[in-house]
C-alpha positions as CSV (number, residue, x, y, z in Angstrom):
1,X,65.4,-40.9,9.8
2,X,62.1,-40.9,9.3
3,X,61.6,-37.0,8.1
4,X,64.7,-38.1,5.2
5,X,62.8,-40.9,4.3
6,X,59.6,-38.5,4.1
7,X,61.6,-36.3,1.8
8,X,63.3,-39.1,-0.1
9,X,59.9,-40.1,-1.6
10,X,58.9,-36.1,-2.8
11,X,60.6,-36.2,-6.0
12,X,59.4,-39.8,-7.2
13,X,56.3,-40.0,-5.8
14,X,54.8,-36.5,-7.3
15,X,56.6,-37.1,-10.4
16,X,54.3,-40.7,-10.6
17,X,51.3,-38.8,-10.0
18,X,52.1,-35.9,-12.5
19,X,52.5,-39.2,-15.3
20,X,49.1,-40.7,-14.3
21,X,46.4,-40.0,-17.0
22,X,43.9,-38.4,-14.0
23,X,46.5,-35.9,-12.9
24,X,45.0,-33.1,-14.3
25,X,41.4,-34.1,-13.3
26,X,42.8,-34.9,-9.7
27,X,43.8,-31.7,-9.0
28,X,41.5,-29.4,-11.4
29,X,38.1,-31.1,-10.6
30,X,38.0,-30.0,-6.7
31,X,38.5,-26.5,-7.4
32,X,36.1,-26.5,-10.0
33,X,33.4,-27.9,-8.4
34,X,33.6,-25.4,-5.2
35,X,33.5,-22.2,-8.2
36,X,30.8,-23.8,-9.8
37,X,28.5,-24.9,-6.6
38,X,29.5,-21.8,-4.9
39,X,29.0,-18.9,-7.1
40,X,25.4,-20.2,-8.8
41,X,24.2,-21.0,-5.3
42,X,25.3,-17.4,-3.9
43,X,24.9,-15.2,-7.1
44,X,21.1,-15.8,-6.9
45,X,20.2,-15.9,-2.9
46,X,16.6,-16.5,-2.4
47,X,14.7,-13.2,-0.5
48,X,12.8,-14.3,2.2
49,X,11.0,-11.0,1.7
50,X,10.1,-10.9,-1.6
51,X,9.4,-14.4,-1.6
52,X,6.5,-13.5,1.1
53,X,5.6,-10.3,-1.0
54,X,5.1,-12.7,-4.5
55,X,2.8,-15.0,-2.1
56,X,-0.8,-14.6,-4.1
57,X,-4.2,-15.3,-1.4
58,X,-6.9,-15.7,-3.2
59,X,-10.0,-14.3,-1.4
60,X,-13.7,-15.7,-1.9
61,X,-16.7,-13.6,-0.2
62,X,-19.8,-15.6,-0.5
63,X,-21.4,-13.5,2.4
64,X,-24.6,-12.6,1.1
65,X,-26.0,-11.4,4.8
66,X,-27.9,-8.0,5.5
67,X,-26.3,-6.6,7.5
68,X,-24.3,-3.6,6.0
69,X,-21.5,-2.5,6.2
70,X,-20.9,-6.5,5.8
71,X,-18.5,-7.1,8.3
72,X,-16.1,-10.0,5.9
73,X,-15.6,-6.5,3.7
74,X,-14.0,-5.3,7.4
75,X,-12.1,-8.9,7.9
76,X,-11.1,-8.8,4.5
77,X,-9.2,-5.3,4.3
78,X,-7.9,-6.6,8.1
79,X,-6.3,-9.5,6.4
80,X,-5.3,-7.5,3.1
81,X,-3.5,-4.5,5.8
82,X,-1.7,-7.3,8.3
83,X,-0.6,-10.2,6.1
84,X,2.5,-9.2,3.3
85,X,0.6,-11.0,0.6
86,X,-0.9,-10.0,-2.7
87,X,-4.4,-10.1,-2.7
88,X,-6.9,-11.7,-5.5
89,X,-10.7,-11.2,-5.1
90,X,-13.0,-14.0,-6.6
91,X,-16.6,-14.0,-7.2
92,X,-17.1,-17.9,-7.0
93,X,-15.2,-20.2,-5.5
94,X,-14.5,-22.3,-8.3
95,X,-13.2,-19.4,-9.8
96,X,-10.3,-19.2,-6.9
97,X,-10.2,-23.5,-7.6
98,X,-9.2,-23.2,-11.1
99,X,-6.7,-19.8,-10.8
100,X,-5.1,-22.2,-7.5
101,X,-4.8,-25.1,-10.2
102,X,-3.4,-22.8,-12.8
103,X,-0.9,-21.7,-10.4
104,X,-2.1,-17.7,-10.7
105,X,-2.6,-17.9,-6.8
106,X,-1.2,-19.6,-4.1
107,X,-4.2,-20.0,-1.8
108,X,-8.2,-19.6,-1.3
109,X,-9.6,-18.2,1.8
110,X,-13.5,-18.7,2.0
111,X,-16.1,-16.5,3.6
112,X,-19.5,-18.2,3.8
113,X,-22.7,-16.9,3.4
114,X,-24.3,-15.8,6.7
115,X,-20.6,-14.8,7.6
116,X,-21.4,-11.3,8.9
117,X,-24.9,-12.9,11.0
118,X,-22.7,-15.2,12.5
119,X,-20.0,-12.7,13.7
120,X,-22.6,-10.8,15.3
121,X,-24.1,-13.7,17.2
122,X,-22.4,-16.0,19.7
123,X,-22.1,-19.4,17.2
124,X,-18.2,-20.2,16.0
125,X,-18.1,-19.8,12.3
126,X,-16.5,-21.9,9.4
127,X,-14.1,-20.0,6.9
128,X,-12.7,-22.4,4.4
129,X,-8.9,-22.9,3.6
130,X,-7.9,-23.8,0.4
131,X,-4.6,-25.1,0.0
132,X,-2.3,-27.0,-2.7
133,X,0.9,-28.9,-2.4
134,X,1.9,-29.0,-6.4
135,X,3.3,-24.9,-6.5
136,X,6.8,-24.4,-5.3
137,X,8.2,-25.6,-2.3
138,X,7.9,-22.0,-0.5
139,X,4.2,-21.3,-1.9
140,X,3.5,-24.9,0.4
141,X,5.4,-23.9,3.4
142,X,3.4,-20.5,3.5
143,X,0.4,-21.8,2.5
144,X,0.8,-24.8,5.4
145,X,0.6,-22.2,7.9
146,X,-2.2,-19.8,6.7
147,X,-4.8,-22.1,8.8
148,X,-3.5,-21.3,12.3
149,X,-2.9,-17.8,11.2
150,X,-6.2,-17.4,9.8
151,X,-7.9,-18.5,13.0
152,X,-6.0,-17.0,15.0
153,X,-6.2,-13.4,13.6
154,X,-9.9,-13.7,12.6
155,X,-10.7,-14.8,16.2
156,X,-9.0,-11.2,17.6
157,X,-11.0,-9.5,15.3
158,X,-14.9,-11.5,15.8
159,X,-14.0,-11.5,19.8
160,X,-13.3,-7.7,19.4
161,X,-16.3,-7.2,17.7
162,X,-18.6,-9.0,19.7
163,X,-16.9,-7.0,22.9
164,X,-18.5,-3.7,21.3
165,X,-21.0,-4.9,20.6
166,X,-21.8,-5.8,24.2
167,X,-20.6,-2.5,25.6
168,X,-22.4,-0.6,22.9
169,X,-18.9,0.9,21.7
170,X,-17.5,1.2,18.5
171,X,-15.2,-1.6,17.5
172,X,-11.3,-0.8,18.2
173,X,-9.3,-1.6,15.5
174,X,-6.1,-1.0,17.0
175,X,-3.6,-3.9,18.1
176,X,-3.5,-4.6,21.8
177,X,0.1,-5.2,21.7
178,X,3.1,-3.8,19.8
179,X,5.9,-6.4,19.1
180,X,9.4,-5.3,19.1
181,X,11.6,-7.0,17.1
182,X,15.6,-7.8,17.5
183,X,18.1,-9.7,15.6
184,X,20.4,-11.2,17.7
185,X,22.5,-12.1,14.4
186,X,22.1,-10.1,11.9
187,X,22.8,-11.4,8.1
188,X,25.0,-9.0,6.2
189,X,23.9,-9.7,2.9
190,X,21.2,-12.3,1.3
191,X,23.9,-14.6,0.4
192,X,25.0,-14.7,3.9
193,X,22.2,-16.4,5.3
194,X,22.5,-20.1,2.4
195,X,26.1,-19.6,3.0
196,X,26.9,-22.0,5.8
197,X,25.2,-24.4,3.8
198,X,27.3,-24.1,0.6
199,X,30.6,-24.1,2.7
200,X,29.7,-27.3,4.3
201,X,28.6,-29.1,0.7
202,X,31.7,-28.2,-1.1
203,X,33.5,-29.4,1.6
204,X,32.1,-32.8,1.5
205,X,31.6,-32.9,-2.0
206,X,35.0,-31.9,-3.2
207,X,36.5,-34.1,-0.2
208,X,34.5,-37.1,-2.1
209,X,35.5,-36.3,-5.9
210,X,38.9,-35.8,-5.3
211,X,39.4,-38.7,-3.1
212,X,38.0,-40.7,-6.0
213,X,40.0,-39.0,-8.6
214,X,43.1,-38.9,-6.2
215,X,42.5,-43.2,-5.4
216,X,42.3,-43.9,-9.0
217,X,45.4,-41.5,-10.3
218,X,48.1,-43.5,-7.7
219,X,46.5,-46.8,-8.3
220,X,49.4,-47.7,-10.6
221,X,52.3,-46.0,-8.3
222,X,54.3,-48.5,-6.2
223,X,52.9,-49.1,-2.8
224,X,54.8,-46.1,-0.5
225,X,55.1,-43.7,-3.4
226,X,51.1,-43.7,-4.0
227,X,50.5,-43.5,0.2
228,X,52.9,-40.8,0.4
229,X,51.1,-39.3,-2.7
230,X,47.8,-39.4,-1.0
231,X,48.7,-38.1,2.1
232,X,50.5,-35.1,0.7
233,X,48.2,-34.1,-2.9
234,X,44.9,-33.8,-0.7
235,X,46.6,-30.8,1.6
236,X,47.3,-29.1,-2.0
237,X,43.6,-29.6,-3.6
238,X,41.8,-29.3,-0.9
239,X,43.5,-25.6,0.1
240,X,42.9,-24.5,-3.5
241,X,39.5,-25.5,-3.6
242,X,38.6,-23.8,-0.2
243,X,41.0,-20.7,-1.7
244,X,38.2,-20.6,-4.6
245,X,35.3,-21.3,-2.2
246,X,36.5,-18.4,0.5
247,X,36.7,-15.7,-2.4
248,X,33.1,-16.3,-4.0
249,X,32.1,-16.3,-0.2
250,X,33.7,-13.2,1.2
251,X,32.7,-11.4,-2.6
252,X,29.2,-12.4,-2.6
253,X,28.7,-11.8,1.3
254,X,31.3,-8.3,1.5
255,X,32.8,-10.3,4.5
256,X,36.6,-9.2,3.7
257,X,37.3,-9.4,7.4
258,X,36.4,-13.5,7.7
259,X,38.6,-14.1,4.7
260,X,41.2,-16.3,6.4
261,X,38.6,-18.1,8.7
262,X,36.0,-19.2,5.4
263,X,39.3,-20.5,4.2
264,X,40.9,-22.4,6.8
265,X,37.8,-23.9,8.2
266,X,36.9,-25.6,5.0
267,X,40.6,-26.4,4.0
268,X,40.9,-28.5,7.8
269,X,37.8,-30.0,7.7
270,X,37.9,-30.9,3.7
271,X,41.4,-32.1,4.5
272,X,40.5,-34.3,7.1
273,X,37.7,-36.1,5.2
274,X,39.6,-36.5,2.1
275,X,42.0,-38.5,4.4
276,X,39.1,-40.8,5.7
277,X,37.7,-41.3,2.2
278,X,40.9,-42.5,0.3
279,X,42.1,-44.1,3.6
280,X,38.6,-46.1,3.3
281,X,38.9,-46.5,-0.3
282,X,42.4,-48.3,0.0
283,X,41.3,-50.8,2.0
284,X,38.1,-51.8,0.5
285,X,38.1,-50.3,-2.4
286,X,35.3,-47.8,-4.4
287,X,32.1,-49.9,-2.8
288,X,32.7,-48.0,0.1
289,X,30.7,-45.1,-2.0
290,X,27.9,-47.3,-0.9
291,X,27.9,-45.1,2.0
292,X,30.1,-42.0,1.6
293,X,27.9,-41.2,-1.3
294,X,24.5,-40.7,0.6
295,X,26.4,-39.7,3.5
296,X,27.6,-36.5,1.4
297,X,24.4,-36.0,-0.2
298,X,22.6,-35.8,2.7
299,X,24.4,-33.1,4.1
300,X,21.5,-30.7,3.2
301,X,19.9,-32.2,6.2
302,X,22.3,-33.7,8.5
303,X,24.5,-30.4,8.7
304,X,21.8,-27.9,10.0
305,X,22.3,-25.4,7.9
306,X,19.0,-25.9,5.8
307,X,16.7,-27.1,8.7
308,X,17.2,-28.3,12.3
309,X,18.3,-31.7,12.6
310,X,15.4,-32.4,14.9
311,X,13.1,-31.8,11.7
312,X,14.6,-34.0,9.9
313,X,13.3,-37.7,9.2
314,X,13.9,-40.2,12.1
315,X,16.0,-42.3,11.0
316,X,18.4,-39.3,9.9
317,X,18.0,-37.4,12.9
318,X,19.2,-40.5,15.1
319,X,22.7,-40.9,12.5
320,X,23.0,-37.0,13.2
321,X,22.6,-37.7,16.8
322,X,25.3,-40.8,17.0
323,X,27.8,-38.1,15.0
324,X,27.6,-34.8,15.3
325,X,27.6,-34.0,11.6
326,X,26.2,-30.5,12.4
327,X,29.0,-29.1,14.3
328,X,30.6,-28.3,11.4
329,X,27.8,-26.8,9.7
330,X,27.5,-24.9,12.8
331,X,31.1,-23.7,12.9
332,X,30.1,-22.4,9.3
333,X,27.4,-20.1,10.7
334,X,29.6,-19.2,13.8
335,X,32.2,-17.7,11.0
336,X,29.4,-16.2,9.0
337,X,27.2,-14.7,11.5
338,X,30.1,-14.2,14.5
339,X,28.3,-16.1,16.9
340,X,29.2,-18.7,19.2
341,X,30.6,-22.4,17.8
342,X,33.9,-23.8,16.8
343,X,34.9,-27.1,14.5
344,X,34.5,-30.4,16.5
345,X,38.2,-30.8,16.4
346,X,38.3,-34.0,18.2
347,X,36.1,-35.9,15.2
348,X,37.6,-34.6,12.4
349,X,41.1,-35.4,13.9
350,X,40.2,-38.4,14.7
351,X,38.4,-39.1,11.1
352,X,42.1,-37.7,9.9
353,X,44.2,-40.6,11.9
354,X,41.9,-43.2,10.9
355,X,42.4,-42.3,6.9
356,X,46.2,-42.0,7.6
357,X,46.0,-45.5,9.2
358,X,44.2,-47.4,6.7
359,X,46.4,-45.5,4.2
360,X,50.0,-46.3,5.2
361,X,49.5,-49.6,7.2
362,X,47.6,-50.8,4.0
363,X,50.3,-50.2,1.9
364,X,53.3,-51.2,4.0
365,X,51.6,-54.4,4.8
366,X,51.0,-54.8,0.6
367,X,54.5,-54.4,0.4
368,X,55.4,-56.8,3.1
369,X,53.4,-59.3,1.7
370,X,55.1,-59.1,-1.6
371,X,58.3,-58.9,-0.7
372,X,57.7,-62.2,1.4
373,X,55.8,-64.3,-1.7
């Protein structure tokens, strides 16, 4: 009974929707948001390489000792040969100040005066670290960690020096130790490694706009028509959106083989939330964007696909921690990259039944309630 009952209300129901003024925008507007978002954000990939290669230092030698060679001209071509920046030399430090302000370097290293007298001797020495926090967000981030670099490699170097000078030896300038390094997962492209990141937005963000668009299209539809409606239209949006979201993955990251996977993770989980959203929005109406809003927005930090969630603010990392919003960002990567992680089927389910709930009971009770008055 109830699967003829199901079927009854197809023709109808759909035929509502199709009259409704936000048909079109219903069913078009989630598949053009995951192009759009998708293909700007993996047509231009950021290099992690290149960015460190367009990093400019800025280098200030104020050493004005006599001993010669002057051993900050040694430090120096050290730094120049193990660091993969570009290299600026300034006469003056406010020189380096107002090329740092301009934005023609990135950051000023300082050698003092008596720089080479106090490498020789057994005093610490003071190099300077200029830094700036109004450049681009990856000239801060590389410039945050020059300090502990700095001291760290400059230390190797005086401590070596000071060693042969002791035994009477020429300095070695070769390194102690070798690393070896090996990618565990290796990224297949450069839009591989921000992809996980756009799955998961579009997800949520088409999951939000066509719930809104779907809620507001059946608003005039009688009370079981417009459930059925939007219970049944979200399983068709949401799988052509992922469709488009899948292709400009698998094109942009040459992952042919993970075709099926980019587009049935995303379809499930976008399916799901759509569900909670108009399930929420039936009962209480849009001011529940009060929260799904920021909620969606903040995926950039609560999925884990940009930073850990454990560098995240406080307050968000404590949300992340009551509900595991990163699982599915880490499903994402486990599709991507082939490593291990798999949807948190029991919350998304569960986020599924409670939209279906709020959906139907809303509406059969509606219809109870005017039947009765």
């Amino acid at each position: 009974m109830f699967i003829l009952f199901w079927f009854s209300l197809m023709p109808s129901s759909l035929n509502d929707f199709r009259r409704s003024k936000l048909f079109r925008a219903a069913v078009v507007v989630p598949i053009l948001i995951a192009l759009i978002f998708s293909l700007f954000n993996l047509t231009a990939p950021n290099d992690p390489e290149k960015i460190s290669s367009n990093f400019k230092l800025g280098i200030v030698n104020l050493d004005a000792s006599l001993e010669l060679p002057l051993i900050s001209t040694q430090a120096i071509k050290t730094i120049s040969r193990s660091l993969p920046f570009r290299v600026a030399l300034f006469r003056t430090s406010d020189a380096a100040k107002e090329a740092l302000s301009d934005g023609r370097i990135s950051s000023v290293i300082i050698f003092p005066e008596n720089f080479s007298e106090l490498a020789l001797s057994d005093r610490s020495i003071n190099i300077k670290v200029i830094s700036t926090e109004h450049l681009t967000v990856s000239e801060t981030q590389i410039a945050k960690q020059l300090p502990s670099m700095f001291q760290m490699g400059l230390s190797t170097f005086i401590s070596n020096l000071r060693l042969a000078k002791i035994e009477n030896k020429p300095p070695n300038n070769q390194m102690p130790i070798t690393i070896e390094n090996e990618a565990l997962y290796k990224a297949n492209s450069l839009a591989s490694m921000p992809s996980p990141f756009v799955m998961n937005f579009v997800t949520w963000l088409t999951a939000m706009v066509g719930s809104v668009l779907l809620f507001l299209s059946t608003n005039q539809i009688t009370l079981l028509n417009r459930a059925y409606v939007r219970t049944v239209v979200p399983v068709m949006t949401m799988g052509a959106s992922s469709f488009i979201l899948a292709i400009v993955v698998t094109t942009s990251t040459q992952q042919w083989g993970s075709f099926f996977m980019l587009w049935l993770a995303p379809w499930l989980v976008s399916v799901c939330l759509c569900w909670l959203f108009i399930g929420t929005y039936t009962v209480i109406g849009l001011s529940a964007m009060v929260v799904i809003l920021p909620t969606v927005f903040y995926q950039s930090v609560l999925s884990g696909t940009m930073i850990p969630l454990t560098a995240a603010p406080d307050w968000l990392e404590l949300i992340g921690t009551w509900i595991p919003f990163d699982s599915i960002g880490k499903a994402y990567r486990a599709i991507i990259f082939d490593s291990d992680g798999g949807l948190p089927y029991l919350w998304i389910s569960g986020a599924a039944f409670i939209g279906l709930l709020l959906n139907w009971s809303s509406d059969i009770f509606r219809g109870r309630m005017k039947r009765r008055w």
